[in-house]
C-alpha positions in Angstrom: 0.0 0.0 0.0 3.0 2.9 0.7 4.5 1.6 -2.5 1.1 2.3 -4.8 0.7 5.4 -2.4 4.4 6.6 -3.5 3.7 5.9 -6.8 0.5 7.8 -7.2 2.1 10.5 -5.3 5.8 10.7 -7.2 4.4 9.6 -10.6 0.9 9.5 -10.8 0.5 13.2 -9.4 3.2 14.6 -10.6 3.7 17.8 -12.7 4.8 16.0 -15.6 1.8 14.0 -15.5 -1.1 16.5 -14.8 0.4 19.0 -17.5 0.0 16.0 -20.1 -3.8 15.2 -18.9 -4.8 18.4 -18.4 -3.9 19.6 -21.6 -5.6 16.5 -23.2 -9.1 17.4 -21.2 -8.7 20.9 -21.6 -10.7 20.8 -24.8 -13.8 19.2 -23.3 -13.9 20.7 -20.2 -14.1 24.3 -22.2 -16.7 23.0 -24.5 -18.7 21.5 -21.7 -18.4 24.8 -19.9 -20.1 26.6 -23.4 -22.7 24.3 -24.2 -23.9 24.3 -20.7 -23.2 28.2 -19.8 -25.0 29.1 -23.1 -28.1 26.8 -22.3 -28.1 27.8 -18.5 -28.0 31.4 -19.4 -30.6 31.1 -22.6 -32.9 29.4 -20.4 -33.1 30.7 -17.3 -33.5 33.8 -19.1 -36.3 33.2 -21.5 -38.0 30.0 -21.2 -37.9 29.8 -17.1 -41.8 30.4 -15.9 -42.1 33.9 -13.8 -41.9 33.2 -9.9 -45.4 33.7 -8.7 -44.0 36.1 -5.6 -40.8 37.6 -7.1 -41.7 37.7 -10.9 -39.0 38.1 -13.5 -36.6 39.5 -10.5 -36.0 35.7 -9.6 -33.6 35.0 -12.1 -30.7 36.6 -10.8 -31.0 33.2 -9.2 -29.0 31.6 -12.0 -25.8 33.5 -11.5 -26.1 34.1 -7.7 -26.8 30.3 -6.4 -23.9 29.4 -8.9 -21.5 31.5 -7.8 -22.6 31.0 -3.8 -21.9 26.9 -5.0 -18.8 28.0 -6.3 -17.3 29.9 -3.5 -18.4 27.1 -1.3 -17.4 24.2 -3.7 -14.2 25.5 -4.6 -12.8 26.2 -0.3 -14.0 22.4 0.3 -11.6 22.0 -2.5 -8.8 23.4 -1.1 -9.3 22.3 1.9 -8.6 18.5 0.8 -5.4 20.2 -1.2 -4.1 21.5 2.3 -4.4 18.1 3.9 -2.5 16.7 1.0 0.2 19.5 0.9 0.2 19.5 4.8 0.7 15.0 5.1 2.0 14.1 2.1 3.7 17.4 0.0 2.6 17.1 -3.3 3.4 19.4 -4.9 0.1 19.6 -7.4 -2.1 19.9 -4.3 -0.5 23.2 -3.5 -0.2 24.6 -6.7 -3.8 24.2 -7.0 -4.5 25.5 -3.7 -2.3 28.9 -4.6 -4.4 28.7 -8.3 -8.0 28.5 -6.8 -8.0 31.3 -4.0 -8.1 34.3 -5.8 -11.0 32.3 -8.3 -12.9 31.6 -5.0 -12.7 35.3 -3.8 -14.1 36.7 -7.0 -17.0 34.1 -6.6 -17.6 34.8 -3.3 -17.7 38.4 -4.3 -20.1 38.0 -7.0 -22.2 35.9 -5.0 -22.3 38.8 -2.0 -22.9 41.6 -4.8 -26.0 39.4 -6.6 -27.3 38.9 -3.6 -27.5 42.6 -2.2 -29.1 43.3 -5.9 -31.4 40.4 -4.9 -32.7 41.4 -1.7 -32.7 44.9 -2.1 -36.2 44.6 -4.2 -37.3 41.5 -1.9 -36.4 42.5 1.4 -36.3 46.5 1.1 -32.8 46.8 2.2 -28.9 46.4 0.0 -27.7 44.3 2.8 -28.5 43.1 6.3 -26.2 41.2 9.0 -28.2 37.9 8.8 -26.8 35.1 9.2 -25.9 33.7 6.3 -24.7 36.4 4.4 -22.3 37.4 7.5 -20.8 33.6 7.0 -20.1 34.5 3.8 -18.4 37.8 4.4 -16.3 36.1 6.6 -15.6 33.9 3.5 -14.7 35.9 1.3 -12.5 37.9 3.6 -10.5 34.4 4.2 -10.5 34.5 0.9 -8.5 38.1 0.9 -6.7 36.3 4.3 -5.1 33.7 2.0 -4.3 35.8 -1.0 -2.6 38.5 1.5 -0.5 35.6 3.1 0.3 34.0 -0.5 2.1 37.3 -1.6 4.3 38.5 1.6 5.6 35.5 2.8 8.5 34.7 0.0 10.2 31.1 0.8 7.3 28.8 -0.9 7.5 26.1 1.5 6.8 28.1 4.2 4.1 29.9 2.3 2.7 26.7 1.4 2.8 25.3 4.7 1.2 28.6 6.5 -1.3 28.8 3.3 -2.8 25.3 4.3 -2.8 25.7 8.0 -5.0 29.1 7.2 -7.3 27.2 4.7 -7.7 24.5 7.4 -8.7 26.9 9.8 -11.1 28.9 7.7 -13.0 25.4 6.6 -15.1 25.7 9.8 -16.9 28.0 8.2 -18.2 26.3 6.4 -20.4 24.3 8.0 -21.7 27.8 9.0 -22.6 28.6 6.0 -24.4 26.0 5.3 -26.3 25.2 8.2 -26.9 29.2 9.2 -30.6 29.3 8.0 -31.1 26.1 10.0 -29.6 27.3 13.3 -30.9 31.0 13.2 -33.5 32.5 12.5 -32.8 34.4 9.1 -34.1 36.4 6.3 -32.3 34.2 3.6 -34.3 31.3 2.1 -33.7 28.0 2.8 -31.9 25.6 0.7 -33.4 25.4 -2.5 -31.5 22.2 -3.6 -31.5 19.1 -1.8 -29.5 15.4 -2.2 -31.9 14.0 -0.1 -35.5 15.4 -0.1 -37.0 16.6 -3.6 -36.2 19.9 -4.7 -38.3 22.6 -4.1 -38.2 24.5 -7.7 -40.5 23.6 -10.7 -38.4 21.6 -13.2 -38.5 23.9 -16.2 -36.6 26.6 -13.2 -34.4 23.5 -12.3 -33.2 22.5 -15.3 -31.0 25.6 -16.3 -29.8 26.0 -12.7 -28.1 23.1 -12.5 -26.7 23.8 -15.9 -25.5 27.0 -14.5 -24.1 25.7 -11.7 -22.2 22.6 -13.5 -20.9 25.8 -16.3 -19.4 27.7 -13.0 -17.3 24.6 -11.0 -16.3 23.8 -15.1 -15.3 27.2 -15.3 -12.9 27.4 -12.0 -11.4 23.2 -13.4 -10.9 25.5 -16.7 -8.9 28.2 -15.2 -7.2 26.1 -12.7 -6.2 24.0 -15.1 -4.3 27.0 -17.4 -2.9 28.5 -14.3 -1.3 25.4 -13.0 0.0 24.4 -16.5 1.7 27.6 -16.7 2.8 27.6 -13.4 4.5 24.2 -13.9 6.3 25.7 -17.0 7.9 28.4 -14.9 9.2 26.3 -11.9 10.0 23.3 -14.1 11.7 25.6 -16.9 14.8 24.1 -16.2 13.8 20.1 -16.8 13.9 18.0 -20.0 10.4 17.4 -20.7 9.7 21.3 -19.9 12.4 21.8 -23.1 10.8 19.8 -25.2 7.5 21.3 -24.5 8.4 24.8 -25.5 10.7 23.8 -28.0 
């Protein structure tokens, strides 16, 4: 078992290795990202039925709830990177924790902004400190934590290691989130998607969401991917396969 571990690790994960896949699913992963963001958007847009209580003002729903996924989605992914960078070092883990923070602040940011543009027609006000919208401040200022640490601390093990620690830290949040219209009493909705109950939207509303929301975490695997590749170009300039690459 340490032997296949080693191998998966050394080899299997290696920068040599994920360069060559990624750049093989690449292709797909962008034209699944189009097809759905095109349908999700052309959809939700036009064909979506009118909410009986908010009227055409629901579909700002389409780009919030994706983005609010997103922000969420994309810290429970990092968080599984710092365990890996933290026990084991790979090195992959850690260049995609460093390639998804700033990508997880702007979603966070986008989710916080549609949201105020939400609730200011729906609940009378830009912003109150509710419960789960103050979670998701907090979010998005670990977020702006981890992209502070990331640039003044120079030696990149020790930024790596102090990067992880702070993601680790921040992940109770998110439980928080998630659980902060359950606990408190709050203006938000409640979940609108479930795994284990049946969803609470009409299907001709559900449809393009969950296109929406597949177009955003395709999205952040897009641009994770080109940052890591080019990443791995820089700090492996000086290897053989790196030459033959940019030869």
């Amino acid at each position: 078992m340490r032997r296949a571990w080693y191998w998966i690790s050394q080899q299997g994960l290696s920068t040599q290795s994920f360069y060559k896949t990624s750049g093989r699913l690449l292709p797909f992963i962008t034209a699944g990202f189009l097809v759905l963001f095109l349908y999700g958007l052309i959809a939700g847009l036009f064909f979506a039925p009118a909410d009986y209580q908010q009227g055409d003002g629901f579909r700002i729903i389409y780009v919030h709830v994706p983005s609010a996924f997103a922000a969420m989605a994309i810290y429970f992914c990092m968080t599984i990177c710092a365990v890996l960078t933290l026990v084991w070092r790979i090195k992959i883990a850690s260049l995609c924790l460093t390639a998804s923070t700033s990508l997880g602040a702007g979603f966070t940011f986008l989710a916080l902004v549609t949201g105020s543009i939400w609730g200011k027609p729906m609940w009378g006000t830009w912003w109150i400190w509710d419960a789960r919208l103050t979670s998701v401040l907090i979010l998005f200022f670990i977020y702006g934590g981890l992209i502070a640490l990331q640039s003044i601390i120079a030696n990149k093990q020790h930024r790596d290691r102090a990067v992880s620690l702070m993601t680790l830290v921040g992940a109770i949040n998110l439980p928080i989130i998630h659980y902060s219209v359950i606990w408190w009493s709050t203006l938000h909705q409640g979940a609108t998607l479930s795994l284990f109950s049946e969803s609470l939207i009409a299907p001709a509303m559900l449809r393009p969401l969950l296109a929406m929301i597949a177009a955003f975490m395709l999205f952040y695997g897009m641009i994770v991917c080109l940052r890591m590749r080019n990443t791995i170009l820089v700090t492996d300039m000086k290897t053989e396969w790196v030459k033959k690459v940019l030869q």
